[in-house]
N, C-alpha and C positions, 0 to 999 in steps of 0.2 A: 538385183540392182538397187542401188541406195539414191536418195533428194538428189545428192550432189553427182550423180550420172550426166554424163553430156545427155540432149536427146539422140546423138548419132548411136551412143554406147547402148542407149534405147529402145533404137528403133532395131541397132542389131540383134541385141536380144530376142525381139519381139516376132526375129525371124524364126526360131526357135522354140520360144514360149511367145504365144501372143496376151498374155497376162501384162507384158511388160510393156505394153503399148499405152494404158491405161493410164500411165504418168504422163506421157507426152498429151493425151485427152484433158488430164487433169492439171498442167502447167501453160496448156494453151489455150483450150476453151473458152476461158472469159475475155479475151480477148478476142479472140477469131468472133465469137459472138456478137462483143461488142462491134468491131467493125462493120460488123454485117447489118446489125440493126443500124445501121448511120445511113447504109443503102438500102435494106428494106423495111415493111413492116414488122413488129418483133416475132409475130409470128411462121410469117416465111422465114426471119431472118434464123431466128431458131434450128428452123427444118435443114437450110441450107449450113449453117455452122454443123450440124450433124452429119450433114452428108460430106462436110469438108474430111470430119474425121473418118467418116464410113470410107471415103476414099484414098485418105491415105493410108488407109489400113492394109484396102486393099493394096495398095499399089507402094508398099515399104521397101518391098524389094529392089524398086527402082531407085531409092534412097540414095544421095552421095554422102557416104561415112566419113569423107572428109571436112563436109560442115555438120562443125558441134550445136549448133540451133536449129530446130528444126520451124521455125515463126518465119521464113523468108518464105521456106517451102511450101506452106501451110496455105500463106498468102498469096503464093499462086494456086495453089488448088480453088483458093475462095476465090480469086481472080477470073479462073474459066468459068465457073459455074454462075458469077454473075453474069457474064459475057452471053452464058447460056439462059440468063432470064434478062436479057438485057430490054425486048421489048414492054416487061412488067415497068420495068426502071423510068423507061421514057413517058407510059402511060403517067406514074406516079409524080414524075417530074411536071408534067403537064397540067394532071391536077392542082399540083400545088400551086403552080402560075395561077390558074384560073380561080382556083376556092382561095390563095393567101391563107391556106391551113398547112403546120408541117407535123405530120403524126407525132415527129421526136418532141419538138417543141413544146405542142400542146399538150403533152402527157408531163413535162416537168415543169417545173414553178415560172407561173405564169413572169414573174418579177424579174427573171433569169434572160428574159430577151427582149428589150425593151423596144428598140423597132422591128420585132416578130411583124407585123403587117406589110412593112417593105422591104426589109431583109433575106426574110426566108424565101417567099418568090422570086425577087430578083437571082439570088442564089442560085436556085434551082433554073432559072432560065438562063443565066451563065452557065449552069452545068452541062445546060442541053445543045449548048452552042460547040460544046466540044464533043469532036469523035471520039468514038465509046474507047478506044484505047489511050486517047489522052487523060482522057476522063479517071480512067483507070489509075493510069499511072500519076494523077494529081489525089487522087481520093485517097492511094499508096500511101503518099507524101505525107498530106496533110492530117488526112484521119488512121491513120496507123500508123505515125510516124516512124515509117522506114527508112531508111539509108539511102541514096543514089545507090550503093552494091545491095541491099538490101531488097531493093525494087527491080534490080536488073536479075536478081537471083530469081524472084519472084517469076517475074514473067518471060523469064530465058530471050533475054536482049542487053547488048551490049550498056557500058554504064555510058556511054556518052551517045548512045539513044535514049535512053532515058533523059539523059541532061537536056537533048534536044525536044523529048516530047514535053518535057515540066516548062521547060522556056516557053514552047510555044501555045501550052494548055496557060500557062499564068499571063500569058499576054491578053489573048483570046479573055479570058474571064475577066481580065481585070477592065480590060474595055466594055466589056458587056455589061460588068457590075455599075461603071461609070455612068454608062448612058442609062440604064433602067431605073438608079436611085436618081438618078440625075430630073428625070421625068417628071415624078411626083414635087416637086421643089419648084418647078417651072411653069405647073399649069398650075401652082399654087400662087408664084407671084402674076401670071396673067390671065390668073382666075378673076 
């Protein structure tokens, strides 16, 4: 198999030879990684992008060869297994309300986020506002910029479930976001 192979042509291969798996590894990984690290630390987020691939290794077979990408797929596998650390996720959301630290943030140029002190918390307390599948399905959206088919592929739901979960997770946040930066502004003018 050559660069220019679909991953479907890929992963078929890989039924055969699993040497040919190794591209779909190395065409996805920084990716599936980086999403991950947006949701966890880099070094769980690491463990779990490896275990995305370790799983769909195992699980190729189940492959549909009729989609030539295999990055919708992928994304749902990283979708369960957050699901499956999802009470890490709330813990670390919490933290961050309460410390106003975001691991991602403070590890790159401090210059890069200029209300880091009430952005990042507010953020993450919007985040927590929503249930773990909206959540999902906006994290999809925004931080790995999937598709509405891309997101429903993902998490094997119709696309206009999706549409309704993104409506009502961007509602939900954007109120929350409102009212939490809104706070700090307020006890500053009746400070």
């Amino acid at each position: 198999m050559t660069q220019t192979s679909t991953d479907a042509e890929l992963i078929t291969a890989s039924l055969e030879d699993g040497e040919a798996f190794v591209q779909i590894f190395d065409r996805h990984f920084a990716v599936i990684s980086r999403y991950l690290r947006r949701r966890r630390i880099r070094a769980t987020a690491d463990e779990l992008a490896a275990e995305v691939f370790a799983t769909a290794f195992a699980r190729r077979d189940t492959y549909d060869p009729e989609c030539p990408n295999a990055l919708p797929w992928l994304y749902g596998i990283a979708a369960n297994l957050l699901r499956a650390h999802a009470r890490d996720e709330q813990r670390e959301l919490t933290a961050l309300v309460r410390t106003r630290v975001d691991p991602i943030v403070a590890s790159a140029d401090p210059l890069a986020s200029v209300d880091e002190g009430e952005v990042g918390p507010a953020v993450a307390a919007a985040l927590m506002m929503l249930q773990p599948i909206d959540r999902e399905t906006l994290l999809l959206f925004a931080w790995a910029d999937l598709t509405y088919e891309e997101i429903a592929e993902a998490l094997e739901l119709p696309v206009g479930t999706v549409k309704s979960r993104l409506n009502r997770a961007r509602r939900i946040a954007r109120g929350a976001l409102a009212e939490r930066l809104a706070a700090p502004r307020e006890e500053a003018v009746n400070g």
